[in-house]
Wavefront OBJ file of the C-alpha trace (Angstrom):
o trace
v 54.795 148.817 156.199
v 58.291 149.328 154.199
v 59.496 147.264 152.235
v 61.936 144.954 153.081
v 65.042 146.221 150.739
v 64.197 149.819 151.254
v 64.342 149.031 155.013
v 67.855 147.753 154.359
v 68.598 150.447 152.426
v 67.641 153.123 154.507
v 69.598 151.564 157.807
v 72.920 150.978 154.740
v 72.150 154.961 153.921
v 71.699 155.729 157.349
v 75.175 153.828 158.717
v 77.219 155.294 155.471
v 76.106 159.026 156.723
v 76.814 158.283 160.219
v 80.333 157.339 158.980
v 80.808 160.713 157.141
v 79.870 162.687 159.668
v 82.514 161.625 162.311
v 84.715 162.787 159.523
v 83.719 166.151 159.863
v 86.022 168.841 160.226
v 84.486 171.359 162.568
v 87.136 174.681 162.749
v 85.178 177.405 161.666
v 88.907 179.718 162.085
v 89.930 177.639 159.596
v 87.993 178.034 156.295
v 90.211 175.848 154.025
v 88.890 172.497 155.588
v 85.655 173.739 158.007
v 82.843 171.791 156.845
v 85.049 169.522 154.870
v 85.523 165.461 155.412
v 88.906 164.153 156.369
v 89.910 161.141 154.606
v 90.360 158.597 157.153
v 93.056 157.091 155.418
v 95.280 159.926 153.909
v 94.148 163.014 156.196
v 93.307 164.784 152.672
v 89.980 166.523 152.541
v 89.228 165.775 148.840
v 87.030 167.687 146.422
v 84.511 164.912 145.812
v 83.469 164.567 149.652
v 81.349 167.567 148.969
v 79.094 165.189 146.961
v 77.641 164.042 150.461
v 75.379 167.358 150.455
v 72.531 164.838 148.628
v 72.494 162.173 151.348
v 72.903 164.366 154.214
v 69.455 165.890 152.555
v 67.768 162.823 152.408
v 68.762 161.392 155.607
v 67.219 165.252 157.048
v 64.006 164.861 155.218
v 64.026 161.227 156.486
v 64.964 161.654 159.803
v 63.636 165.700 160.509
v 66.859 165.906 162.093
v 68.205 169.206 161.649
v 71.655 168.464 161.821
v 71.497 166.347 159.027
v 70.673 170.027 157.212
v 73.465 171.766 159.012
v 76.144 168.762 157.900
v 74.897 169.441 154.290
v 75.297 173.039 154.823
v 78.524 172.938 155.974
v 79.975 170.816 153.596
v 78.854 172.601 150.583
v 80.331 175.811 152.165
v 83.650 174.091 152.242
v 83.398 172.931 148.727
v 83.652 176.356 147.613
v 87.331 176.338 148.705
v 87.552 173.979 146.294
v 86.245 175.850 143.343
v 88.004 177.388 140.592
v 86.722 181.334 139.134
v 85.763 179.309 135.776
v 82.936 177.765 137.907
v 84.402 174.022 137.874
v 85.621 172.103 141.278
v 89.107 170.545 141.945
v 89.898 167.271 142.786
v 92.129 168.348 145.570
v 92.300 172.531 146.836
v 96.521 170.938 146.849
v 97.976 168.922 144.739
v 95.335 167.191 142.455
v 93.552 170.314 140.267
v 91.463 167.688 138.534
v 88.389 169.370 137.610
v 86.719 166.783 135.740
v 84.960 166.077 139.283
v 82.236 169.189 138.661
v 80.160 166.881 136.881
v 79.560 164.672 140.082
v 79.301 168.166 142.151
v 76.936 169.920 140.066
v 75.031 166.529 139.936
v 74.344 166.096 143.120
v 73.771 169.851 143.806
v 71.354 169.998 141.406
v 69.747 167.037 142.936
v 69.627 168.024 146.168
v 68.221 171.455 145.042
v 64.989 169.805 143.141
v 64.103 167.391 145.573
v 65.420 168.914 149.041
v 65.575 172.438 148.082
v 62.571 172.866 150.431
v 64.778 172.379 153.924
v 66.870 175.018 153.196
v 66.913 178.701 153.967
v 65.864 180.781 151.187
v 69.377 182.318 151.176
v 71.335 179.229 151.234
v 69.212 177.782 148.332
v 70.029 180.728 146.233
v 73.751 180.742 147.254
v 73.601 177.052 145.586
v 71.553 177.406 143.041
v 74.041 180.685 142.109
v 77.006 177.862 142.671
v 75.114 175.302 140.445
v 74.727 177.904 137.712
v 78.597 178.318 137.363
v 79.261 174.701 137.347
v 76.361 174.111 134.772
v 77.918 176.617 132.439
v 81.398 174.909 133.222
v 79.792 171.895 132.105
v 78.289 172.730 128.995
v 80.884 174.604 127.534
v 83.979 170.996 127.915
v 84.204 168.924 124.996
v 83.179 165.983 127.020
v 84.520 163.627 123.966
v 88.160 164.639 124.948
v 87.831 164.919 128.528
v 88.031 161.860 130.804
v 87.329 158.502 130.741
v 83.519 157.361 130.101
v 81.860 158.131 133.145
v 82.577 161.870 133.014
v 80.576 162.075 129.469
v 77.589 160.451 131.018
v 77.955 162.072 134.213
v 78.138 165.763 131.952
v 74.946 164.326 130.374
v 72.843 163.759 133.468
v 74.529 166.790 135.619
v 73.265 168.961 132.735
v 69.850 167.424 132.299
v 69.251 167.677 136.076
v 70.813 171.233 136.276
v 68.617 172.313 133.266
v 65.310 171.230 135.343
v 66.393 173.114 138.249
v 67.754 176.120 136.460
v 64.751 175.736 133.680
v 67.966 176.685 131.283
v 66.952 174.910 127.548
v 70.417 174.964 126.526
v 71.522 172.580 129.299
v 69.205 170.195 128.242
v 69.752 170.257 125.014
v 73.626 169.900 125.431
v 72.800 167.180 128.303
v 70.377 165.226 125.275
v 73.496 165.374 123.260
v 76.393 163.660 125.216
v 73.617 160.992 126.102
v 73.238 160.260 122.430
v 76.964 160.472 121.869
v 77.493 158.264 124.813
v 75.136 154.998 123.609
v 78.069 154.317 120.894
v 79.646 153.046 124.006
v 77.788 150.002 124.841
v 78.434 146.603 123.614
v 75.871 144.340 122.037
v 75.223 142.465 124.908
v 74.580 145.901 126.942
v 78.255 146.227 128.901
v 79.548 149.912 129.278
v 83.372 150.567 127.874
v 85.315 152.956 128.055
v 87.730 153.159 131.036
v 90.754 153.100 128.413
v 91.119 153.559 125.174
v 87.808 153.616 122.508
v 89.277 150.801 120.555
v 89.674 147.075 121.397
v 92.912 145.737 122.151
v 94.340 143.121 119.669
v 92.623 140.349 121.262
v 89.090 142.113 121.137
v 89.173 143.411 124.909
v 87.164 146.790 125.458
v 88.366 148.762 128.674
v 85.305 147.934 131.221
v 84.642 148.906 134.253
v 83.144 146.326 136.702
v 81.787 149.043 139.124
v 80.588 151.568 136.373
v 77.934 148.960 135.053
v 76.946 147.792 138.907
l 1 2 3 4 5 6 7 8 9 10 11 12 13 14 15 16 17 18 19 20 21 22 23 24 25 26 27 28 29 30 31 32 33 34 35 36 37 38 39 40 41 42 43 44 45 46 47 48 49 50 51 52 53 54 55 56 57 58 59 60 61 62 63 64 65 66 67 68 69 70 71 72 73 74 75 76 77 78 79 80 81 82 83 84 85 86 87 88 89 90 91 92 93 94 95 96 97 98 99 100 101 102 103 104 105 106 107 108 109 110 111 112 113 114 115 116 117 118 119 120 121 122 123 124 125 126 127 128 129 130 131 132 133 134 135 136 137 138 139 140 141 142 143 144 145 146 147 148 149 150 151 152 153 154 155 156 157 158 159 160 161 162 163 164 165 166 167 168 169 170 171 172 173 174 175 176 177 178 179 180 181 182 183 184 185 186 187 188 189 190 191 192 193 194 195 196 197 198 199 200 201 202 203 204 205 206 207 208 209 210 211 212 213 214 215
C-alpha cells in the first residue's frame, strides 16, 4: 500500500508534468523551439525548461508510458539550441546569455542518466552522457566563489558530484567535495542558508536569505 504523502506526491508530480507537457512545442521544421516549453506567460521558451528531462523520466518509469520518454527526449534535443561551444547552457537562446543555469542542466542530466538511463536508447544515452561531459567540464573549470548568488555554488557542488558518479571522472568529485566545503561557511548558527546578496551583514545584522532556497 503507498504511503499516504508519496501518494500525494506522485498525483502533485503527476499534475505538474501534465502541465508541462501542454506547453510543448511540437514543430519539428523549426529546430530553435521543437521540443522546447513555451512560457505560458511571456511566450519565451527559456533555457531552464530543459530541466524537466528528470521528471518526464520518472513519471515514464512510473507510469511505462512511453511518451513520457519521448517528452524527455524531445526536450533535451531542444536544449541543445540553447548551448554554448564552451559546453555551458544559456538562460535564454535571445536575449538572456546567462549561463550560470548549466549547473541545474547538468544536474538533472546527470540525474536522469544514473537512475533512468535504462529507458533510453543506447544512442540517445550516449548523445547525453557526451552533452553531460561538456557541461561537467564547464562546471569544474568556473570559480564558483565569483559566480552567482549562493545557490549556483551548491548547485556546482552537487551537479559535479552527481556528474562524477555517472561519468566515474575523480576530478569532478573532488572539485564537487570542494565547493561543498567552501559552501558550509554560509550557514548561520541556527542552520539558515545566506547568501542571495552580498556575503556580509547589513548594518543592522541582516544576512541576504532566501525563504525558498532553505524550503
Amino acid at each position: 500500500m503507498m504511503n499516504p504523502l508519496r501518494e500525494e506526491m506522485t498525483l502533485l508530480l503527476t499534475d505538474w508534468c501534465e502541465g508541462l507537457l501542454r506547453h510543448q512545442i511540437h514543430d519539428p521544421d523549426d529546430v530553435s523551439r521543437h521540443g522546447g516549453l513555451r512560457c505560458p506567460d511571456c511566450g519565451i521558451v527559456h533555457g531552464r525548461c530543459g530541466d524537466a528531462l528528470y521528471p518526464f523520466l520518472k513519471m515514464a518509469r512510473e507510469t511505462g508510458d512511453d511518451r513520457w520518454v519521448r517528452a524527455a527526449a524531445a526536450v533535451q534535443q531542444w536544449s541543445d539550441t540553447a548551448s554554448r561551444d564552451d559546453g555551458s547552457f544559456v538562460n535564454e537562446v535571445e536575449g538572456n546569455h546567462w549561463n550560470g543555469i548549466t549547473v541545474f542542466a547538468a544536474l538533472a542530466l546527470s540525474e536522469a542518466l544514473h537512475f533512468h538511463g535504462d529507458l533510453l536508447t543506447a544512442e540517445a544515452s550516449a548523445r547525453w552522457t557526451r552533452r553531460l561531459e561538456r557541461a561537467a567540464h564547464w562546471i569544474n573549470g568556473i570559480d564558483w566563489a565569483d559566480h552567482g548568488t549562493i545557490n549556483y555554488p551548491i548547485s556546482a557542488a552537487a551537479a559535479l558530484a552527481s556528474a562524477g558518479r555517472v561519468l566515474q571522472d575523480e576530478t569532478l568529485l573532488q572539485t564537487a567535495r570542494h565547493w561543498g566545503t567552501w559552501a558550509r561557511d554560509y550557514f548561520l548558527p541556527d542552520g539558515i542558508l545566506f547568501g542571495e546578496g552580498p556575503r556580509p551583514p547589513t548594518i543592522r545584522g541582516i544576512y541576504a536569505v532566501d525563504a525558498l532556497y532553505n524550503l
